[in-house]
C-alpha positions in Angstrom: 0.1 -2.1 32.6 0.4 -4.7 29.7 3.7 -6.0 31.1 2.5 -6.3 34.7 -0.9 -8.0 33.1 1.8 -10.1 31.6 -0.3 -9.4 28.6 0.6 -11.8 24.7 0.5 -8.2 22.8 3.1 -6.3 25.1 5.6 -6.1 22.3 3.0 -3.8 20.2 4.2 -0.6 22.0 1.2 1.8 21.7 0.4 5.2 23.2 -2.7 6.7 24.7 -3.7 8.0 21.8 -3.6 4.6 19.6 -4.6 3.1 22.4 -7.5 5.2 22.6 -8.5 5.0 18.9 -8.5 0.7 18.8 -10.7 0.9 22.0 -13.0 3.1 20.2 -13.0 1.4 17.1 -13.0 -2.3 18.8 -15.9 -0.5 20.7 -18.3 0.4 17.8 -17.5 -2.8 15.5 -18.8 -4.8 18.4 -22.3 -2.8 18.0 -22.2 -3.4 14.7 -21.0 -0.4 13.1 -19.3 -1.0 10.1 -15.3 -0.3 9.5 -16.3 2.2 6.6 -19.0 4.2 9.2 -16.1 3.9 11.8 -13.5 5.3 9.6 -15.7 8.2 8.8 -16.3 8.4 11.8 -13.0 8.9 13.3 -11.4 11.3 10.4 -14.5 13.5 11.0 -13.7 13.6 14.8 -9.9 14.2 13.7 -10.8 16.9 10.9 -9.2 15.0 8.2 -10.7 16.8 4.8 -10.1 14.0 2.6 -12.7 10.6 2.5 -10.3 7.4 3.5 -12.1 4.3 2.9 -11.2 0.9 4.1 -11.1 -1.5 0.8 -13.1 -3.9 2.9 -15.5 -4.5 5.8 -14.1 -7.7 6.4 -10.6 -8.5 8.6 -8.1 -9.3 6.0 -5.4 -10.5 7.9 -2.1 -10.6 6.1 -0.1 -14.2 7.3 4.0 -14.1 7.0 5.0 -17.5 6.2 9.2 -17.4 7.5 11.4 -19.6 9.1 10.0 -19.9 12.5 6.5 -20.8 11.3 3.0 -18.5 10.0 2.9 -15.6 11.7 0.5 -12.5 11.6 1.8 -9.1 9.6 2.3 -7.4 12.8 3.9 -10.2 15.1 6.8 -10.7 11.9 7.1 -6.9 11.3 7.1 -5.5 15.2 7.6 -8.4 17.4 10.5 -10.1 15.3 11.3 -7.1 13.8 11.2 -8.5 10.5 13.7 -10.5 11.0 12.6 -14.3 10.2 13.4 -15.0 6.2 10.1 -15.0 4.5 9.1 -18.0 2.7 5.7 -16.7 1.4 2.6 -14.3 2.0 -0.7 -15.6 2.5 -4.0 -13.3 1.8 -6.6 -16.1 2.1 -9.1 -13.7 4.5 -8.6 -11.2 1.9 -9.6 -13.0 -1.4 -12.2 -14.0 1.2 -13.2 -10.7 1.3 -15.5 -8.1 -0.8 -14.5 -5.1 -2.1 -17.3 -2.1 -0.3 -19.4 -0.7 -2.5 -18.3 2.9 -1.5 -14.7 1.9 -2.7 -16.1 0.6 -5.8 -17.7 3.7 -6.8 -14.9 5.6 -6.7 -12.8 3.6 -8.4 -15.8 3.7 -11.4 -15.6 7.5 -11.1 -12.0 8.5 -10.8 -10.0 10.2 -13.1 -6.7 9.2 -11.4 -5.4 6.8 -9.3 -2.0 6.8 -7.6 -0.4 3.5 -5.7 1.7 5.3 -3.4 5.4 4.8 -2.6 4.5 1.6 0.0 6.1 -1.5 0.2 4.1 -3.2 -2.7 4.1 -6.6 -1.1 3.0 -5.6 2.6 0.5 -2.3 1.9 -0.3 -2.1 -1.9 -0.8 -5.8 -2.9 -2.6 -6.9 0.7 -5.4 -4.4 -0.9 -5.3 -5.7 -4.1 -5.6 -9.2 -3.2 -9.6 -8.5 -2.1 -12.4 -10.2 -3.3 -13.1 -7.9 -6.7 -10.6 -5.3 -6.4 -8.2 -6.5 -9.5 -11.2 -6.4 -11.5 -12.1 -2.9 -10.4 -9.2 -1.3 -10.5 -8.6 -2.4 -14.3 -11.9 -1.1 -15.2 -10.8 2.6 -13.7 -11.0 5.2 -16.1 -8.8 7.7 -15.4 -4.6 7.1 -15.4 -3.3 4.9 -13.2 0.2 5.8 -11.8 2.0 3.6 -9.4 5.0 5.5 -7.7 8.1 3.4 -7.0 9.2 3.0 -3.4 12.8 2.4 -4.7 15.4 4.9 -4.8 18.6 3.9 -5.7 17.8 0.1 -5.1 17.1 1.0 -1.8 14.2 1.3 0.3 13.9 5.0 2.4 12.5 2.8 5.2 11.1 -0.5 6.3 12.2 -4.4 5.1 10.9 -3.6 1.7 14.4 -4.9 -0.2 14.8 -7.9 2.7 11.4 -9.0 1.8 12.3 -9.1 -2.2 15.1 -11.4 -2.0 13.9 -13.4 0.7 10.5 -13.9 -1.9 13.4 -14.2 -4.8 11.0 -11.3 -6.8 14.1 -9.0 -7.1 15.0 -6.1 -5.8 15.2 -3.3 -8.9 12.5 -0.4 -10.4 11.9 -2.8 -13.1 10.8 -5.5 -10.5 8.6 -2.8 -8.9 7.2 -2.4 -12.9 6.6 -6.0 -13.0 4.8 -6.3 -9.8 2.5 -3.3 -10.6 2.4 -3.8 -14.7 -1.7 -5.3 -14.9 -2.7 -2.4 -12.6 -1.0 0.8 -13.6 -0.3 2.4 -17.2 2.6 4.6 -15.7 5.3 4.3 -13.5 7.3 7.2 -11.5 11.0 6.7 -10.6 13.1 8.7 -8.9 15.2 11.0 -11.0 18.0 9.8 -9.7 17.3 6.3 -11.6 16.6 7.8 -14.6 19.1 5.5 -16.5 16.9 2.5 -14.8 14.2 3.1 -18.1 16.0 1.0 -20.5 15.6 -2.2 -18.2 11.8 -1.8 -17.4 11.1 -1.3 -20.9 12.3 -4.5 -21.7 10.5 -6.3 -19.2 6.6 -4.4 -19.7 4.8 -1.9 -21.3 4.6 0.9 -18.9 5.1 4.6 -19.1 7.7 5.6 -17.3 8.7 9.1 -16.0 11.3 10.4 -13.4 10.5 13.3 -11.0 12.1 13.7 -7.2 9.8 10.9 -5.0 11.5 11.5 -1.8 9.1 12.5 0.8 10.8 13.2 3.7 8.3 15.5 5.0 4.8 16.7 4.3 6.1 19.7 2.0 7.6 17.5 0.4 4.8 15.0 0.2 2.5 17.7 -0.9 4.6 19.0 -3.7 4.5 15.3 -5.2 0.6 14.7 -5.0 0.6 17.6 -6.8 3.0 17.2 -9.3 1.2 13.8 -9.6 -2.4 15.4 -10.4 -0.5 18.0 -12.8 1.2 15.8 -15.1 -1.9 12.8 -14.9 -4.3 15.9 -16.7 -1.7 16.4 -19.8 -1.3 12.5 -19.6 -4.2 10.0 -21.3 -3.6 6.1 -20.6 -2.3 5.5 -23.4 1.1 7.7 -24.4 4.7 7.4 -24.6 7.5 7.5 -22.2 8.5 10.8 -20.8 
């Protein structure tokens, strides 16, 4: 229908289901509802047990700055297909933007906080570029582990390594370390880059400690949350390298 509508979005390829989800949600922010109510909302509807909580209630939109001129996150990463070099990222709506006060609570009261294995630069640091959040998340406190998305010096999936050179930030753990060394106390590389320890250390102060980070399926996934929580409550935030 999109193509025939001759439609500006018909590169974003959507199914009913997604489809179904942004018309709801497009729906209820339009009466007002917030996007935290909507969120709890929808993973209530869905059955998800755990609380997910939009940092903010604000659109953050994430700009590309590349080659061919600013583009939105989603028009560089699906429509171009991340192809453009990328000059810069801009987060101007997001320093715009408040951190809720529901995601500031939990930060106060949590005894661990993990930044998953994301790109850092497109889905970690988008978040952490909102009004308040740096401030919060260095006052958690619990540990704070950030998980490397690197194995290798490559990325599992996604323009994660592209995007590093074409932002000349590097493309190693220890770049990862640097990116994440204000926020986190510990960092977890893949075993397999074990001997990669020696160059963070020189660069910052981080923990570091190796364990298998591929997740190629929710077993898998599982088995590393866990390991995560197990080793954070023999860990304190201050220690030495494992």
């Amino acid at each position: 229908m999109d193509q025939k509508l001759d439609s500006p979005g018909v590169w974003m390829k959507l199914g009913d289901a997604d489809l179904g989800l942004h018309i709801y949600r497009t729906s209820r922010l339009a009466q007002g509802a917030s996007l935290t109510a909507v969120t709890e909302e929808v993973t209530r509807r869905f059955g998800v047990p755990c609380a997910l909580m939009p940092v903010s209630d604000e659109e953050c939109p994430t700009m590309v700055e590349t080659t061919i001129g600013v583009l939105r996150l989603q028009e560089w990463f699906v429509r171009e297909h991340a192809g453009p070099a990328v000059k810069k990222l801009h987060f101007d709506a997001a320093r715009q933007g408040r951190v809720t006060d529901r995601v500031r609570a939990a930060l106060r009261a949590a005894d661990l906080v993990v930044l998953a294995p994301s790109n850092p630069y497109l889905s970690i640091l988008p978040m952490l570029e909102v009004g308040g959040m740096r401030e919060e998340l260095r006052k958690v406190p619990g540990l704070k582990m950030a998980v490397s998305p690197l194995i290798g010096g490559q990325a599992i999936k996604g323009p994660l390594v592209k995007l590093m050179s074409d932002l000349r930030v590097g493309s190693s753990n220890s770049d990862i370390a640097a990116a994440y060394a204000d926020y986190a106390d510990l960092l977890v590389i893949d075993e397999s880059d074990s001997r990669d320890r020696v160059n963070i250390l020189k660069r910052c102060s981080l923990q570091i400690v190796a364990f298998p980070t591929l997740i190629p399926d929710a077993l898998r996934a599982k088995e590393l949350a866990r390991w995560l929580i197990e080793f954070a409550s023999t860990r304190s935030t201050v220690g030495v390298t494992a």
